[in-house]
Backbone as JSON Lines, residues from 0, in Angstrom:
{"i":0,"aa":"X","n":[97.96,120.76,85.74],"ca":[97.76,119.43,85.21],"c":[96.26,119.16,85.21]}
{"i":1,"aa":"X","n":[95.98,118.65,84.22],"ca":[94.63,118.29,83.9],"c":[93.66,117.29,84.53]}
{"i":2,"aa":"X","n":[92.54,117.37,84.77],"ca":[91.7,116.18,85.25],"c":[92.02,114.68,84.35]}
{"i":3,"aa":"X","n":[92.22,114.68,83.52],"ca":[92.27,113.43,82.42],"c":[93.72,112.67,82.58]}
{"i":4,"aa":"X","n":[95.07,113.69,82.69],"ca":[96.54,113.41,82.99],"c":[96.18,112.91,84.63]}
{"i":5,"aa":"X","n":[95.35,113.21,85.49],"ca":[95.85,112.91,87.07],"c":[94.97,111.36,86.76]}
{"i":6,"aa":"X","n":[93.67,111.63,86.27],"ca":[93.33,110.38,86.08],"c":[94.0,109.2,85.7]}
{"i":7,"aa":"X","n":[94.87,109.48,84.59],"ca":[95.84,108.54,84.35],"c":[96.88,107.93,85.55]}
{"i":8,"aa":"X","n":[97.27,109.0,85.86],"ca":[97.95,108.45,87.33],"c":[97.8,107.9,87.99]}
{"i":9,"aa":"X","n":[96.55,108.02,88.74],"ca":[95.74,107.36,89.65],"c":[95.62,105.78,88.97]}
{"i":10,"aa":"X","n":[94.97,105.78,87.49],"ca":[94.82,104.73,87.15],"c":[95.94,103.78,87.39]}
{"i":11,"aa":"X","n":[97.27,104.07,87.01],"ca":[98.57,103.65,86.94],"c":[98.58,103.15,88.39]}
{"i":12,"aa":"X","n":[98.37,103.88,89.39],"ca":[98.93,103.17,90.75],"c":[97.72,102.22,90.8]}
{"i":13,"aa":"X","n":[96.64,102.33,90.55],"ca":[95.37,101.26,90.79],"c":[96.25,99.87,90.02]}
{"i":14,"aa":"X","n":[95.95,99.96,89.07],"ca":[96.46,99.07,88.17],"c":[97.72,98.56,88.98]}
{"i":15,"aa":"X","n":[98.34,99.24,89.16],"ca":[100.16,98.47,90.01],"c":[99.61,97.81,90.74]}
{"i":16,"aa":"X","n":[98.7,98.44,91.84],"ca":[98.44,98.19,93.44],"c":[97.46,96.53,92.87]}
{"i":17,"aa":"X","n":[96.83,96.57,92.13],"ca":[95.97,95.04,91.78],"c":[96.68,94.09,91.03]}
{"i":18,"aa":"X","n":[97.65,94.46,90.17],"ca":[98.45,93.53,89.87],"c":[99.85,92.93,91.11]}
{"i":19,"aa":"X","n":[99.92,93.74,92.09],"ca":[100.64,93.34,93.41],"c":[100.04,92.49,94.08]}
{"i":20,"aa":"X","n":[98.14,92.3,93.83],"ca":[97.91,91.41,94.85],"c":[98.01,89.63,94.92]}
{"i":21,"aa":"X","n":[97.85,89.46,93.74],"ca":[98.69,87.82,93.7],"c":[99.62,87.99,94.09]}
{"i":22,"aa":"X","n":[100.84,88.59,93.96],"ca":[102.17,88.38,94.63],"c":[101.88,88.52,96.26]}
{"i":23,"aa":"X","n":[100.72,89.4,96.67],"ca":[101.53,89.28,97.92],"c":[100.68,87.95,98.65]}
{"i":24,"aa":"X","n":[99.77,87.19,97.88],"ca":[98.89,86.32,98.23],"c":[99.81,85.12,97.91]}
{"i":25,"aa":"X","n":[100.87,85.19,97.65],"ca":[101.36,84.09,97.49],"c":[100.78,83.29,96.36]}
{"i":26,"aa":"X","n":[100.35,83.62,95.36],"ca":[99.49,83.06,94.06],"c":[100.11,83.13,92.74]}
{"i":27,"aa":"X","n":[101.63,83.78,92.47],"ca":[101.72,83.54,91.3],"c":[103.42,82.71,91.47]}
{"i":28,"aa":"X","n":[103.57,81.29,90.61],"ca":[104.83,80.8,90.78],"c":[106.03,80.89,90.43]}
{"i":29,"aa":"X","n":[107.3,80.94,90.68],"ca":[108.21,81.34,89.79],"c":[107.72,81.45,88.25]}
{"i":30,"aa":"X","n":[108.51,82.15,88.08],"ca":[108.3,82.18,85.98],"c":[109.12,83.66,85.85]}
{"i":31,"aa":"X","n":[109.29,83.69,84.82],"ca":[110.42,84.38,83.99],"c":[109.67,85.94,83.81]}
{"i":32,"aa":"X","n":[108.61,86.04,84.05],"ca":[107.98,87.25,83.47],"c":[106.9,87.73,84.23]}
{"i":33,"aa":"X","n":[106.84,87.24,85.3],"ca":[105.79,88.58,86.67],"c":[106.21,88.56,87.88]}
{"i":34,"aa":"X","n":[107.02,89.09,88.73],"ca":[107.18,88.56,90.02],"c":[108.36,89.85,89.71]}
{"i":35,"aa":"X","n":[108.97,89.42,90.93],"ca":[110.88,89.66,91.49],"c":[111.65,88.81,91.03]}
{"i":36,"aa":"X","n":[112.4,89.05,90.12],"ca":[112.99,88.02,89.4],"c":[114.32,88.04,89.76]}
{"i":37,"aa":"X","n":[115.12,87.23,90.76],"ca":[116.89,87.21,91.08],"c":[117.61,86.15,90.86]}
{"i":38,"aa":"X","n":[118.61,85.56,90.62],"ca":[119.21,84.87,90.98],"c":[118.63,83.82,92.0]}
{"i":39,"aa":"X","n":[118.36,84.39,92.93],"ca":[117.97,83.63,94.55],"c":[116.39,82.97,94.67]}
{"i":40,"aa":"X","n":[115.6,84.28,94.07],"ca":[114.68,84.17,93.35],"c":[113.72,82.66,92.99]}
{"i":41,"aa":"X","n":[114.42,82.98,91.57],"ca":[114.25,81.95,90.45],"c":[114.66,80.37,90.81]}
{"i":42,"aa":"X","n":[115.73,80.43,92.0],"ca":[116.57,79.2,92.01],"c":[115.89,78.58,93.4]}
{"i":43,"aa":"X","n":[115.31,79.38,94.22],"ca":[114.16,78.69,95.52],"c":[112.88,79.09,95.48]}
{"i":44,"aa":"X","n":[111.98,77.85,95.24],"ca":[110.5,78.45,95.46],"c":[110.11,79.47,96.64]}
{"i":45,"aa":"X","n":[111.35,78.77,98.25],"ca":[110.42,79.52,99.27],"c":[111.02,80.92,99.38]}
{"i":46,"aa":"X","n":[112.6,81.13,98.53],"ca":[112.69,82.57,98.35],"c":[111.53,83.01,97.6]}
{"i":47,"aa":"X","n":[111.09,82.36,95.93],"ca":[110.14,83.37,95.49],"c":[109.03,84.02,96.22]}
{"i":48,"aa":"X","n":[108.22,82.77,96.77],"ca":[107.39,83.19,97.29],"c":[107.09,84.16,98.71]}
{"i":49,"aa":"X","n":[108.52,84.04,99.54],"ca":[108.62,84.93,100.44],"c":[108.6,86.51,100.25]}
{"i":50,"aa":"X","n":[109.75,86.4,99.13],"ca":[110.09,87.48,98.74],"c":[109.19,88.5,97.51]}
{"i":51,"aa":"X","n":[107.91,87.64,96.78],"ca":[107.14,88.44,96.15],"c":[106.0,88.66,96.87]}
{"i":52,"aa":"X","n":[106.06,87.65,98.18],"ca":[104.72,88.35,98.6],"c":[105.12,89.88,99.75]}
{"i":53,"aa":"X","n":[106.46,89.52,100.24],"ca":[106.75,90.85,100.86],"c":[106.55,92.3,99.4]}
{"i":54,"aa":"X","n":[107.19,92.07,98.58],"ca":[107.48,93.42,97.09],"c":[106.06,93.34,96.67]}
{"i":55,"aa":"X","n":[104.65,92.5,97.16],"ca":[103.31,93.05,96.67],"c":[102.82,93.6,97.32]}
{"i":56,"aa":"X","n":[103.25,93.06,98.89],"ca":[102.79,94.26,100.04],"c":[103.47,95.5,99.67]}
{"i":57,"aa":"X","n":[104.76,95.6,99.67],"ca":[105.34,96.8,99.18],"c":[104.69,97.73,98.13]}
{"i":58,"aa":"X","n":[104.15,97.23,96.91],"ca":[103.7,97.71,95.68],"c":[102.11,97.77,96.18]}
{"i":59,"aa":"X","n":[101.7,97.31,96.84],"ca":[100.26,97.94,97.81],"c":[100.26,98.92,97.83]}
{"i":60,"aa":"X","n":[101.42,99.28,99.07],"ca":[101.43,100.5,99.87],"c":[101.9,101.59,98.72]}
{"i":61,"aa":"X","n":[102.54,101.47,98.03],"ca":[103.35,102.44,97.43],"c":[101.7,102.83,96.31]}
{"i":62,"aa":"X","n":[101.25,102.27,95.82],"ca":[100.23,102.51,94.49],"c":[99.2,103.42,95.86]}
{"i":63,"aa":"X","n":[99.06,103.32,97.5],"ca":[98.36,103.75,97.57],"c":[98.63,104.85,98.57]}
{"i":64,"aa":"X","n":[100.24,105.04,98.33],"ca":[101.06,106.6,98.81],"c":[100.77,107.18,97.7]}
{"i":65,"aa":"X","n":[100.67,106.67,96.93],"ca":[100.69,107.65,95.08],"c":[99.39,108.18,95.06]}
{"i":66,"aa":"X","n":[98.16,107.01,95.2],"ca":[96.7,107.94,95.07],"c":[96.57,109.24,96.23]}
{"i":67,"aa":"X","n":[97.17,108.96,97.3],"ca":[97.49,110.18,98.63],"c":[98.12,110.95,98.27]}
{"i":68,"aa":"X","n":[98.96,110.76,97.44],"ca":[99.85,111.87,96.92],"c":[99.82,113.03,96.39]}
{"i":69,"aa":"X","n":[98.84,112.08,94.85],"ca":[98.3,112.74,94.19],"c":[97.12,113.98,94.45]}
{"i":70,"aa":"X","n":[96.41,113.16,95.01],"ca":[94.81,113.27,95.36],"c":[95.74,115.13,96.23]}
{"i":71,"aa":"X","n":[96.64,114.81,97.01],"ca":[96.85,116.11,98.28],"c":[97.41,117.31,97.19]}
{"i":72,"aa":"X","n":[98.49,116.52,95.97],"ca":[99.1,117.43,95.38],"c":[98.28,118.5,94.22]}
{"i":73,"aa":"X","n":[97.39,117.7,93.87],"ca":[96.42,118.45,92.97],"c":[95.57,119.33,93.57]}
{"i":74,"aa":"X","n":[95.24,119.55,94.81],"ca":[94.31,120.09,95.23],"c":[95.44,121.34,96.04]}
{"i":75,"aa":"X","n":[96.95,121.6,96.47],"ca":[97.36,121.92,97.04],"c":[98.61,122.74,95.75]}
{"i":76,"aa":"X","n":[98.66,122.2,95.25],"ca":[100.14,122.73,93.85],"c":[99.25,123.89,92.44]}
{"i":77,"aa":"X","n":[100.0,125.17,92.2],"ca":[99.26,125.26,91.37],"c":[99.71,124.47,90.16]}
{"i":78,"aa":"X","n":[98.74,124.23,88.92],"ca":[99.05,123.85,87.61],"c":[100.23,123.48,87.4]}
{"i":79,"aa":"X","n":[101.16,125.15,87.48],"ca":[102.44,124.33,86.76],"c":[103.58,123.93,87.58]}
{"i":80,"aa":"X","n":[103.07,123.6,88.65],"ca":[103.97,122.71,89.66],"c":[103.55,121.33,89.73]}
{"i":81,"aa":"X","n":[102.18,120.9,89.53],"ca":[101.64,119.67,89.48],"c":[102.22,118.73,88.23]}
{"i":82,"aa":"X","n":[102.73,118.85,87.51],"ca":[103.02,117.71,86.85],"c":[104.49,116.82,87.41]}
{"i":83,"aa":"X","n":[105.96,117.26,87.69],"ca":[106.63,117.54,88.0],"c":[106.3,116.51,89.67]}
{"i":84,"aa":"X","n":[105.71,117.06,90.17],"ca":[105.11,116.85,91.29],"c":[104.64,115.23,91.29]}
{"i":85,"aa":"X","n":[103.64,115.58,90.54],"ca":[102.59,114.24,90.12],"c":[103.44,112.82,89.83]}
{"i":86,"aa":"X","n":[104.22,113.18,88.91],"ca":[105.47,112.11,88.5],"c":[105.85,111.63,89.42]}
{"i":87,"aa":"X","n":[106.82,112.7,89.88],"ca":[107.12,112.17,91.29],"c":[106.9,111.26,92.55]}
{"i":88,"aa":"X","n":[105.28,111.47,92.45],"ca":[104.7,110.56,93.42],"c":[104.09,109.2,93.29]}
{"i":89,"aa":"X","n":[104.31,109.07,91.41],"ca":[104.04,108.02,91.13],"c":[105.54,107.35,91.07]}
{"i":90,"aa":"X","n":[106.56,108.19,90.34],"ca":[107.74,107.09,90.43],"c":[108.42,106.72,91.56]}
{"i":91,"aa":"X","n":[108.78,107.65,92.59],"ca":[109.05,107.79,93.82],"c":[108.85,106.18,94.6]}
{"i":92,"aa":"X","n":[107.51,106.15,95.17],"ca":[106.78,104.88,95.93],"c":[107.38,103.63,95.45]}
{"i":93,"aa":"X","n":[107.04,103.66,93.65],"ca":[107.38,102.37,93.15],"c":[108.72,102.04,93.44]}
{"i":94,"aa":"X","n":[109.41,103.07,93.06],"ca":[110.8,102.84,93.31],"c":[111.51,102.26,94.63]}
{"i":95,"aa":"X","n":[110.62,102.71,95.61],"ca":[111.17,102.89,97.0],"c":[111.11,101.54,97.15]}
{"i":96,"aa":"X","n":[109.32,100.84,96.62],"ca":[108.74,98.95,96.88],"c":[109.61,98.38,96.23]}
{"i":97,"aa":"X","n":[109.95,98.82,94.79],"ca":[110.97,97.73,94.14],"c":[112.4,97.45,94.46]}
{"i":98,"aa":"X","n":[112.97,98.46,95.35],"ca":[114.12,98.37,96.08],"c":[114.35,97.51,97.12]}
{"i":99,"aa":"X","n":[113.65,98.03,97.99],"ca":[112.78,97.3,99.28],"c":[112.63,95.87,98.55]}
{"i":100,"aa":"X","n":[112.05,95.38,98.04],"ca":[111.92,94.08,97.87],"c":[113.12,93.19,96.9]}
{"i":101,"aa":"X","n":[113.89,93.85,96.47],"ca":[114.61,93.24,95.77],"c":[116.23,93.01,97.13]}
{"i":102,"aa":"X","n":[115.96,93.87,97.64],"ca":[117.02,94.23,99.01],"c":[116.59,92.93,99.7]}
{"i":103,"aa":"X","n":[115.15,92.31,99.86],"ca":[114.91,91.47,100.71],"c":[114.96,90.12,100.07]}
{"i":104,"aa":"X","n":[115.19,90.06,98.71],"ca":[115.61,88.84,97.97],"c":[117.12,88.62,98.72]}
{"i":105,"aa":"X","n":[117.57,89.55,98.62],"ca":[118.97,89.19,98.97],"c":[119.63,88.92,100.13]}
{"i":106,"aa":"X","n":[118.37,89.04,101.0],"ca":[118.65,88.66,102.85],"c":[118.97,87.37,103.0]}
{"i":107,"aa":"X","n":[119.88,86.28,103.59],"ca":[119.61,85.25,104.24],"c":[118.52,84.89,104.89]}
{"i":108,"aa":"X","n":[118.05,83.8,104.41],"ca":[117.12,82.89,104.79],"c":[117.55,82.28,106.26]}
{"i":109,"aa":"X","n":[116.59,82.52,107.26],"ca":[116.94,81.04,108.74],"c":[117.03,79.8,108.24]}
């Protein structure tokens, strides 16, 4: 895999990991089109805001398991194991935060 394809990657988790940080700052308000969007969600402010600022911490960590990922797999995989690989460590993380946080929409509130 190429210097220009990993770059992209990297970019991709940068980009995730900075668009996570209003959510986990508690800065962006319900609405239909950036956040964790549920049922539970949408229908309590202090679910939204609980629950997107936990899934931005989540989408933190995960955009910056992916640059670790990457960064170990390229230097450690030859060529034609790195792409395969690379994917992986970008879809993987996200997947794991967007689970994780959508799991915690659905917790009872105290």
């Amino acid at each position: 895999m190429g210097l220009p394809a990993l770059a992209i990657v990297v970019g991709a988790a940068v980009v995730t990991g900075l668009i996570a940080v209003p959510l986990a700052l508690r800065k962006v308000p319900p609405n239909r089109l950036y956040g964790i969007r549920t049922r539970r969600t949408l229908a309590d402010d202090a679910v939204w805001y609980e629950t997107n600022a936990y899934g931005g911490r989540c989408l933190i960590v995960a955009s910056a398991v992916t640059i670790v990922a990457v960064a170990i797999l390229a230097m450690l995989l030859p060529d034609a194991m790195q792409a395969p690989a690379v994917l992986a460590a970008l879809v993987v993380p996200s997947l794991v935060a967007a689970l994780l946080a959508v799991r915690h929409a659905g917790q009872p509130r105290p």
